[in-house]
N, C-alpha and C positions, 0 to 999 in steps of 0.2 A: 338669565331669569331664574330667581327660585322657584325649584320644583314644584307642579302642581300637586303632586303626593305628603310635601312639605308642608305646604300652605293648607291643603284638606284636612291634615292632622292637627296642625296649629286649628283653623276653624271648630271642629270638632269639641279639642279639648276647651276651647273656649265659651263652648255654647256650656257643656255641661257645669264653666264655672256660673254661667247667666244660671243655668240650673239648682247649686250647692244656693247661690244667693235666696232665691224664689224661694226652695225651700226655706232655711234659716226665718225668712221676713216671715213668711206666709205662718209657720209653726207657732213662730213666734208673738206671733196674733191671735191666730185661733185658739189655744191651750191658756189665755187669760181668760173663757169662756169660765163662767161657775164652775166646777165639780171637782168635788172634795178633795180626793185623794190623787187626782192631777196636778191640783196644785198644791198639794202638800209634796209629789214628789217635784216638780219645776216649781219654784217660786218664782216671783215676779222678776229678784236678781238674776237668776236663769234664762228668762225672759229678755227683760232688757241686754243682756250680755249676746243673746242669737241674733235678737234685733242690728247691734250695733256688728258685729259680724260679716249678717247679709249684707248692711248698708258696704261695708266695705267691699266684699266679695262684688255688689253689685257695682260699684263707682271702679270696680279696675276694671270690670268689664268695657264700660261705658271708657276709659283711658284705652284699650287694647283697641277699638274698634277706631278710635282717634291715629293710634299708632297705627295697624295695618292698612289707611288709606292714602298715610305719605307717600310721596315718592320714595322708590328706591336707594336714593342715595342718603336719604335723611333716615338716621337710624335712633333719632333721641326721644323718639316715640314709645320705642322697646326698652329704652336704656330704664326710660321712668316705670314703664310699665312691669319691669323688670324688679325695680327696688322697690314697688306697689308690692306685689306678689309675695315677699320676701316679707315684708309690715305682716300681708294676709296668714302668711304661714305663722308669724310670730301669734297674730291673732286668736286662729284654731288653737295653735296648741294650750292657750292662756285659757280659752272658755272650755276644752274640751277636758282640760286637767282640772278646771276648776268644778265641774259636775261629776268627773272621775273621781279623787277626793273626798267630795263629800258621800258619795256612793258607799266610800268604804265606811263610812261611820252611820248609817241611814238609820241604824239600830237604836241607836240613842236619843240623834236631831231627831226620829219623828217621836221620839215618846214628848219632847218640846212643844214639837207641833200638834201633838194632842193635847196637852194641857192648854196650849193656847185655840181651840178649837170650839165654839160655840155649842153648847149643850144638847144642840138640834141635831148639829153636824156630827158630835159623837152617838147621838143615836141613831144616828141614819145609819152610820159605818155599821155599828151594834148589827140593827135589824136588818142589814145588807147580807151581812158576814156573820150572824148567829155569832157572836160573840162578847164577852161583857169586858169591857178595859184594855188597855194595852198593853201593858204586862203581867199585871193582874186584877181581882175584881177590886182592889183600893183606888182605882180611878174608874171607875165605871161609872157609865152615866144609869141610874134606872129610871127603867121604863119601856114598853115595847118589847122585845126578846126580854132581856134583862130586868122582868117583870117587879122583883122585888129585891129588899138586902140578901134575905133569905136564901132566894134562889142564888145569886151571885156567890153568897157564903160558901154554898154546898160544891159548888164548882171545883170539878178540881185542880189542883197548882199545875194544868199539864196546857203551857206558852202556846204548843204547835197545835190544839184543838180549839180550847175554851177561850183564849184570848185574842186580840184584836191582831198582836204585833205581827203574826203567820198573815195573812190576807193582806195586812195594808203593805207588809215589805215585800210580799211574793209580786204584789204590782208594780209598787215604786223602783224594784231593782229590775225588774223587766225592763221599767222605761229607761230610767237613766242609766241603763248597758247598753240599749238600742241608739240612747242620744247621745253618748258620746261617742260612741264605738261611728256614728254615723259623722259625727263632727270632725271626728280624724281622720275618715274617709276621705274629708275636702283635701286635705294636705293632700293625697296623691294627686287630686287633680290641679290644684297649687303648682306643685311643683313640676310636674310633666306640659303646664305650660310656662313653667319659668323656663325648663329645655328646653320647649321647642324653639321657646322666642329667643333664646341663646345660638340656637340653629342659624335660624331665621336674618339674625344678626349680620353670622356668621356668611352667610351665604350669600348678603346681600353686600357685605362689604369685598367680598371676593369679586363680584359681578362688577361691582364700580372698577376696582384696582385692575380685572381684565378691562373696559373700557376705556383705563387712562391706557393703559399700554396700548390695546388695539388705537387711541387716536394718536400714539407719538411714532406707529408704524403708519401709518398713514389711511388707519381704516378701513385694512387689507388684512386682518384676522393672524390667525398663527398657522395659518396655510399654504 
C-alpha cells in the first residue's frame, strides 16, 4: 500500500492547488470592481488571462480527485493528471510573463492609459495625489488641485513631486510585482504535485508487480 505519509503530502499539496485556483478565479473577479488605478494597472486582458488560469488549475483539481479514487492498479488517472499539470505549468508561466513584461514598460503604457482616461478620472487621480499630468502639466486635466493654466505652468519640471507618473507607478508596480511574483508561486505548487503524483505512480505500480509475484508464489509473501 502506498505510504500514508505519501498520500498526506500528495493531499496537501493538492488542496493548496484547489487553493492557487480560488485565488486566480476569485481575484480575478473582484479587481473588475471600478477604481481607477487598479485597473489601469490589471486590465481586463489581465483579468480574463487569471480567470482562464484558475479555470484550469481548478479542472486538474477536480481530474486529481477522479484519479486518487481509482483502484490501485489503475494508474491512468495520474498519467492524465500528470500531463494536466504540465498544460498548468505551461499556463502560469504564459500569464505570469505576460504581466512581468508589461511591468517592465509600465512607464510609458500608462502615460496611454492616461490619455485614454476620462476627464473625471484624471482629476480624481490629480486631487488624490496633488498632482497635475502625467509626465507633465501638458496633459493635465484643470480643475480641483490643478486649479488653473497658471498654476500648472508654475509647477516645476520635477516628474518625482508635481506630476502624476510618481504615485500612479509607485501602485501599479507594487501590484503587478505582488501578481506576478504570486502567479509564479503556483508553479512550485504545480510541479511538487506533478512529483508527488510521479511517486505515487511509482509506488503503486511496485505494490501491483509485488502482488503478481506474491500470487505466482502462492500467496505466501517473500517470507
Amino acid at each position: 500500500m502506498v505510504s500514508k505519509g505519501l498520500m498526506a503530502s500528495w493531499a496537501f499539496i493538492d488542496f493548496l492547488l484547489l487553493g492557487a485556483a480560488g485565488m486566480s478565479i476569485a481575484l480575478s473577479i473582484v479587481w473588475r470592481a471600478p477604481d481607477i488605478l487598479m485597473n489601469m494597472a490589471i486590465s481586463n486582458e489581465f483579468l480574463t488571462a487569471g480567470l482562464v488560469l484558475g479555470i484550469f488549475l481548478a479542472f486538474t483539481f477536480l481530474v486529481s480527485l477522479g484519479a486518487v479514487v481509482q483502484p490501485n492498479h489503475v494508474v491512468r488517472g495520474f498519467v492524465i493528471l500528470n500531463w494536466l499539470l504540465l498544460v498548468d505549468a505551461i499556463v502560469v508561466t504564459v500569464v505570469g510573463t505576460m504581466i512581468w513584461f508589461f511591468s517592465l514598460r509600465q512607464r510609458n503604457e500608462f502615460q496611454l492609459k492616461w490619455t485614454a482616461l476620462s476627464a473625471n478620472d484624471r482629476l480624481t487621480i490629480q486631487n488624490d495625489h496633488s498632482c497635475c499630468g502625467y509626465l507633465s502639466g501638458a496633459d493635465a486635466e484643470i480643475g480641483g488641485f490643478c486649479g488653473n493654466t497658471t498654476f500648472v505652468q508654475g509647477l516645476a519640471a520635477n516628474v518625482s513631486t508635481n506630476f502624476c507618473v510618481s504615485p500612479i507607478t509607485a501602485f501599479t508596480d507594487y501590484t503587478l510585482e505582488n501578481t506576478f511574483t504570486t502567479i509564479y508561486g503556483f508553479m512550485a505548487v504545480v510541479l511538487s504535485l506533478l512529483v508527488c503524483s510521479l511517486c505515487v505512480i511509482k509506488k503503486r505500480q511496485e505494490e501491483e508487480r509485488f502482488k503478481k509475484i506474491d500470487a505466482k508464489r502462492g500467496g505466501r509473501g517473500f517470507v
